[in-house]
N, C-alpha and C positions, 0 to 999 in steps of 0.2 A: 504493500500500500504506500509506503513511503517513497518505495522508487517512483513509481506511476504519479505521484503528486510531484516529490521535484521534476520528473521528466515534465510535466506538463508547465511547471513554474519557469523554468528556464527555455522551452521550447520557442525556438523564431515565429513571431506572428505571421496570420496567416500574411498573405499578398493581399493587399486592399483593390476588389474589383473598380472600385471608382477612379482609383490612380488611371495616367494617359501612359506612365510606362513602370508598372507593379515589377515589373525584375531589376531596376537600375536604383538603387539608391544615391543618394546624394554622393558628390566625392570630391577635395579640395579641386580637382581639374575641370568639374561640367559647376559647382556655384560660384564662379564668378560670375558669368552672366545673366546680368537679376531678373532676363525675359525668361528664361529657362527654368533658373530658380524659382519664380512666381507663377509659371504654367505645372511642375513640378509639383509644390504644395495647393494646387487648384483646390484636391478634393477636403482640404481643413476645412474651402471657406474664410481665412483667416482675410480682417480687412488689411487690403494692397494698394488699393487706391490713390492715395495721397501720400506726399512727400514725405511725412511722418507717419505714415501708416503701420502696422503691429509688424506686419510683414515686413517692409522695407529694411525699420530698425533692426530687426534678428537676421536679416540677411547683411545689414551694414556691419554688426557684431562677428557674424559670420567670416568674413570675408575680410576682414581689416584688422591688422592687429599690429601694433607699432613695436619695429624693429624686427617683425620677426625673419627679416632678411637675416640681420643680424647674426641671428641663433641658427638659419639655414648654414650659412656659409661657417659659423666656427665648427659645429658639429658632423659637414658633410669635411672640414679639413681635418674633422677627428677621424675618418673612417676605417685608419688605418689603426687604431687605439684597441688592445688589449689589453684588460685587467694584469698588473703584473704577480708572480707569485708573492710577495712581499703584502701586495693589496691584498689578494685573498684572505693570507692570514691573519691579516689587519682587521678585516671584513668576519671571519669565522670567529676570531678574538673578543669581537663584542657580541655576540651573538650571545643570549642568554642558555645553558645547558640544558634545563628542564624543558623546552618549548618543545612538542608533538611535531611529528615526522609526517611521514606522507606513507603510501602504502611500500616505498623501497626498503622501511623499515630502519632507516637510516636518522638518527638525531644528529644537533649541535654535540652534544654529548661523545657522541661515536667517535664524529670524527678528528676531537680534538682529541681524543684517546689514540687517535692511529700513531705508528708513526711517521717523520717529517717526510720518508720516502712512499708512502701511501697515498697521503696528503701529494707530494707533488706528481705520482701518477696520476691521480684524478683529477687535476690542474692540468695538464698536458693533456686528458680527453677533454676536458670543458675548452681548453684553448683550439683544439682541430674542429669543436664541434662547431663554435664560433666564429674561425674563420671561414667554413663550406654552409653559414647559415642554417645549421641544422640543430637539431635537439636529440638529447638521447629517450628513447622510447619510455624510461620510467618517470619522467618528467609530465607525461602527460599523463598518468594517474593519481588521481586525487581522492581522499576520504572527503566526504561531506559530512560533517556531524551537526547533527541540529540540537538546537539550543531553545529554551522554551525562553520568549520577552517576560519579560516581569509584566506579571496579572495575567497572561496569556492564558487560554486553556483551552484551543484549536491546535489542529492540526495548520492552520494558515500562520499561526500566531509562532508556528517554528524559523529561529531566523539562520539559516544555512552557513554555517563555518567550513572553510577550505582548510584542511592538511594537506600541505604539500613538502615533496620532496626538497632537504634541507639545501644540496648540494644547487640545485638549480636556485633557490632564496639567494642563496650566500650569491651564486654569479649575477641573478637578476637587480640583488641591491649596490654592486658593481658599476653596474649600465645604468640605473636611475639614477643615483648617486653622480654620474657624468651629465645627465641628462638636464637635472639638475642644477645643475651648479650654473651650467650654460644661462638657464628659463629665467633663476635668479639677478645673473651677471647681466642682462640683458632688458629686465624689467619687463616682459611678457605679460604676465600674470598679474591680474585685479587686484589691491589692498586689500579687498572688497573680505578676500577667504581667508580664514582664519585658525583652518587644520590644516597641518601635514606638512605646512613650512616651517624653518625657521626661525624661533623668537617671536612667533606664535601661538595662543591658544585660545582657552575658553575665557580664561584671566584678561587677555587683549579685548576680544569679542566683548565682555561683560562690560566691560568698559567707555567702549564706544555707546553700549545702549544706555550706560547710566549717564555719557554726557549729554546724549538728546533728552533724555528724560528731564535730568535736572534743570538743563535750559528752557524747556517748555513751563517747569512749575515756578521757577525765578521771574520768568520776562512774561508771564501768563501768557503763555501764546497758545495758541491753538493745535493738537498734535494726532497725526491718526498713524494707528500702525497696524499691522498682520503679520504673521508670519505663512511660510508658504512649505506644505509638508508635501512631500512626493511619496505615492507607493511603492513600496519594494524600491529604492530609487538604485541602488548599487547593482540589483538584479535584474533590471530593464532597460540596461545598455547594454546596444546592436553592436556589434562588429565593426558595422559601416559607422559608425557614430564614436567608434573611439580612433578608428582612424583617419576621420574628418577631425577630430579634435588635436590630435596629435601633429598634423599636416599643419592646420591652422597655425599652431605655436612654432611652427620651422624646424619639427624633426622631420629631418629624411626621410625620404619613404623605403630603402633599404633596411632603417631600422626600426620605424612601424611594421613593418611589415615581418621583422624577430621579436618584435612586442607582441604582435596579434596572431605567429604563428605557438606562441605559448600555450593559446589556451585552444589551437585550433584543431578538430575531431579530437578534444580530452576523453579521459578517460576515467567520468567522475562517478564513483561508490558513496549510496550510505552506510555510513558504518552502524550497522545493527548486531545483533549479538550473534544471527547469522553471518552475517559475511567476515565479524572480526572473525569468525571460528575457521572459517571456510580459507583465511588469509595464513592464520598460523600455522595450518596444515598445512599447506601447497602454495604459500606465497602468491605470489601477481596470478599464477594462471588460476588460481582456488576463486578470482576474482572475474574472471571472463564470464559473459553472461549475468554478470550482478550489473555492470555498470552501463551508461548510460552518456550522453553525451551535451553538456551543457551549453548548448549554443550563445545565449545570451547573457550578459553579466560582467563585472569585474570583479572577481570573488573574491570576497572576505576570508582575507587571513593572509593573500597575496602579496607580496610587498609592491608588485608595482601597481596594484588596486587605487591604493591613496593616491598616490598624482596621476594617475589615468583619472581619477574622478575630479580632479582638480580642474583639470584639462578641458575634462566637459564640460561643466559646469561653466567655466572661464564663460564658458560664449553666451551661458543668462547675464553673467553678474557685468559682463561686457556689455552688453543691452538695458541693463538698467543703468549704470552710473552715468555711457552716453545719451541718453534719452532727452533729458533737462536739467544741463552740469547748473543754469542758473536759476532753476526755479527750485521746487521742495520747501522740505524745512530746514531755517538758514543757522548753519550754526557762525561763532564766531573764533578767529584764531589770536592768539596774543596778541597781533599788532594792528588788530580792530579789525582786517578784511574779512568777510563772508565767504562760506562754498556751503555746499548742498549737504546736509546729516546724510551720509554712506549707508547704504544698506551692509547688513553683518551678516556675515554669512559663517557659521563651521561645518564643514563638509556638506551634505545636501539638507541644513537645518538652517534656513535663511530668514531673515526678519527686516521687513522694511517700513520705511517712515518717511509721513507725507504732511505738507500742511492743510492740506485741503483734502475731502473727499474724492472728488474727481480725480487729483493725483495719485490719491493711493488703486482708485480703480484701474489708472491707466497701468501702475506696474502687476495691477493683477494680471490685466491683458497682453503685457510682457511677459508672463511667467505662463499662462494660457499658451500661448501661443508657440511660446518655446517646449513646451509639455506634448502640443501638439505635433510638431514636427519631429522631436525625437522620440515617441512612442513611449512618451513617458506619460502615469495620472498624477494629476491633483486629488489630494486626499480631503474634500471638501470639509468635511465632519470636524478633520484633526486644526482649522485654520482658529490660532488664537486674535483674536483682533480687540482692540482696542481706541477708544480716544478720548484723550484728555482736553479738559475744557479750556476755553480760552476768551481773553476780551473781545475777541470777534464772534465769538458764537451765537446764534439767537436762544437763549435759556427756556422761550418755551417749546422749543421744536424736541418731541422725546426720543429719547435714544432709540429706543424700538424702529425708529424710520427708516434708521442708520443699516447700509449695508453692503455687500458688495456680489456683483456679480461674474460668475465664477462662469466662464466656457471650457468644452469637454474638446476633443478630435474633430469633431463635427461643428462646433460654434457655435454649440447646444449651448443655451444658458440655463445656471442654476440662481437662484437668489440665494445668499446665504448670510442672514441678518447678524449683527452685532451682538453679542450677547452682554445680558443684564450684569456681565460682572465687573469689577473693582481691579481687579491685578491678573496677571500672567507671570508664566514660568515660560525663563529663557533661559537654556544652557545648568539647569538647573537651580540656577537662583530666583528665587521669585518678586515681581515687581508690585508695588500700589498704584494703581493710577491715578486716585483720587487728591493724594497730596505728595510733598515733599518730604522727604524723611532726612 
C-alpha cells in the first residue's frame, strides 16, 4: 500500500489535453521569446494582456537575471574542475558519523573507518565516473522512509525522507559547494531567501518581519500580510523545472544535466519491515521488484535538494521584489531613504507585506500564477493573513469584508476571507497584531 501511494505521489502529471504542445515543456532555449512563452501557458488562462500583466512579470522573472553571464562563463571555465582527494576528505571529515546510509549499506561511519588506500580507491572510481558523466548504479537506489508530520494521522500526512548512498552525498556536496560559491560571488540569488545560504536563517527571516511589524504599530500605518503555503512543494518539482531553474542562474547545461541525471530512472524503496528484511538477506537485488521510480521531486535528505529549491523558487521571489520596487509598504533605512518591506521567504515558507489590499492581492496573483505554470498548488486553507490597522483605514468597514482571492491552474477563483484573529505564527514565533509589544 505504501509503495502504490508514493508511486502515485511522485508520478509525472498527466499531459494537459488543453496544452497546443502537451510533450515540450518549457526550457531556458524556447522562453525567451515571450510570443511563445504566452501561446505556451495559453491553457492557465493567466492575464497576459498588459504590460504589467501576471504573465508578462513571471516571464520577465523568468528570463532575466542579473549577471548570470557572469556565473555562465566562470563555471563553464571550471569544467575542467575535479574535486581533489584532499577535498574529499575534507568533505567526508565533516560529515557527521551517525547519519543513515542508503541501500549500498555504506555510512559516514564506514568509511572513515577504511583505510586511507580504500578511501582513495573509491576517489579514483568517483573521479573516472565524473569525468565520462556517468554515475555508479548504486547511487540511484534510495530508501524512502516516511515520517509521520506532527498531528498527522493519514497516510497523506506521511512526509517522505530520502536515504541515500553516503559516497555519492560526500561527491555531490563537492559540486554544490562549487556551485555555490560561484551563485554567491556573483549575487544571483534574491535577499528575499533565507535557508540554505550562508549567514542565514530563521533568526535573519524573524527579523525582517518584526521590523515591518514594528514600523506599522510606531508610525500607525496601515499593514496587510499573508503568507503563501505550497502542497507537497519539494515533491512537485518537474524535471523540466529544475532545469529551467538551474539554466536561468548560469549553470551549464553539461552540469544540469549530472544534476538531473542523479535522480534520473532512481531506484526509490520504502523501507518497511519487508523490504528492510528482504535487503539484509540479499542486498540490492533482495530489492528488485520493491522499488519504484520517483519521477518528480527534489528529495528530502539530498544535499543538493536545498539549493535546487533555492533555485526554483529564485524565479517567485524574483517576480515579487521586481513587480513595484517603489510602491508596498515603505520601510525606512538609517539615513532617512525608503525601499519597499521584502517579502521573507525560508525555503518554500514565504510571507509577504502590502500597504494596501489591492497590493497584497496582486502578489497573491504572482504566487497564483507562478503555482500555475510550474504545476505547483496553493494550499488555500493553510494561508495565514493578517492586517493591522492604520490612520488610513475607515474603522467602520469590518474585517469580515477583508479578503483575498486565490486562482487554481485554470484561473478558477477561490474567495478566501480574512480571519477573525489577532496574531500569527511565523517561522515558529508567534506575532500580535493588534498592538506593539
Amino acid at each position: 500500500m505504501l509503495k502504490a501511494h508514493f508511486t502515485r505521489a511522485f508520478a509525472a502529471p498527466e499531459p494537459d489535453p488543453e496544452r497546443s504542445d502537451p510533450a515540450a515543456p518549457p526550457t531556458w532555449d524556447n522562453i525567451e521569446n515571450w510570443e511563445a512563452f504566452r501561446q505556451h501557458c495559453a491553457h492557465h488562462h493567466i492575464p497576459d494582456a498588459e504590460k504589467r500583466s501576471i504573465l508578462k512579470q513571471l516571464w520577465r522573472a523568468m528570463t532575466t537575471v542579473r549577471h548570470r553571464e557572469h556565473v555562465e562563463a566562470e563555471l563553464t571555465e571550471q569544467n575542467g574542475y575535479c574535486p581533489s582527494f584532499p577535498e574529499f576528505e575534507q568533505s567526508l571529515k565533516q560529515k557527521a558519523g551517525g547519519t543513515a546510509g542508503g541501500p549500498s549499506g555504506i555510512t559516514y561511519h564506514t568509511v572513515k573507518m577504511w583505510p586511507v588506500e580504500w578511501r582513495e580507491a573509491a576517489y579514483r572510481c568517483m573521479v573516472g565516473f565524473w569525468t565520462h558523466h556517468g554515475l555508479a548504479k548504486e547511487w540511484q537506489w534510495r530508501w524512502l522512509v516516511p515520517l509521520l508530520k506532527k498531528g498527522g494521522t493519514t497516510i497523506d500526512d506521511l512526509r517522505p525522507i530520502m536515504l541515500l548512498d553516503v559516497l555519492r552525498k560526500i561527491w555531490t556536496t563537492l559540486v554544490m559547494n562549487s556551485i555555490t560559491s560561484v551563485l554567491l560571488k556573483h549575487k544571483v540569488l534574491r535577499a528575499t531567501q533565507h535557508a540554505y545560504l550562508p549567514h542565514r536563517g530563521t533568526d535573519s527571516a524573524n527579523l525582517q518581519v518584526i521590523n515591518t511589524l514594528e514600523t506599522a504599530f510606531e508610525e500607525k500605518r496601515t499593514l496587510y500580510g499573508s503568507s503563501w503555503d505550497i502542497r507537497k512543494a519539494f515533491d512537485s518539482v518537474g524535471k523540466w523545472l529544475i532545469r529551467l531553474a538551474w539554466r536561468r542562474l548560469g549553470v551549464p547545461a553539461p552540469l544540469v544535466e549530472w544534476l538531473i541525471l542523479l535522480d534520473l530512472g532512481n531506484h526509490t524503496v520504502v523501507r518497511t519491515g519487508h523490504s528492510f528484511s528482504r535487503w539484509i538477506k540479499h542486498g540490492l537485488k533482495g530489492l528488485e521488484g520493491l522499488d519504484f521510480d520517483a519521477e518528480m521531486g527534489c528529495g528530502q535528505g539530498d544535499v543538493s535538494s536545498p539549493l535546487t529549491w533555492v533555485a526554483v523558487f529564485d524565479i517567485l521571489l524574483s517576480a515579487l521584489e521586481d513587480d513595484d520596487p517603489h510602491g508596498g509598504f515603505r520601510l525606512r533605512r538609517p539615513i532617512g531613504t525608503q525601499y519597499a518591506a521584502p517579502d521573507v521567504c525560508f525555503a518554500d515558507d514565504l510571507q509577504s507585506f502590502a500597504a494596501t489590499l489591492a497590493q497584497l492581492q496582486r502578489k497573491a496573483e504572482l504566487v497564483a500564477g507562478y503555482a500555475a505554470i510550474t504545476g505547483m498548488r496553493i494550499a488555500e486553507q493553510k494561508l495565514r493573513t493578517y492586517h493591522i490597522r492604520g490612520r488610513q483605514d475607515d474603522l467602520r468597514q469590518p474585517a469580515s469584508d477583508k479578503g483575498l482571492w486565490i486562482y487554481d491552474s485554470r484561473w478558477q477563483a477561490t474567495w478566501v476571507p480574512f480571519k477573525e484573529e489577532h496574531f500569527f505564527k511565523s517561522l515558529g514565533v508567534w506575532y500580535d497584531t493588534t498592538e506593539a509589544h
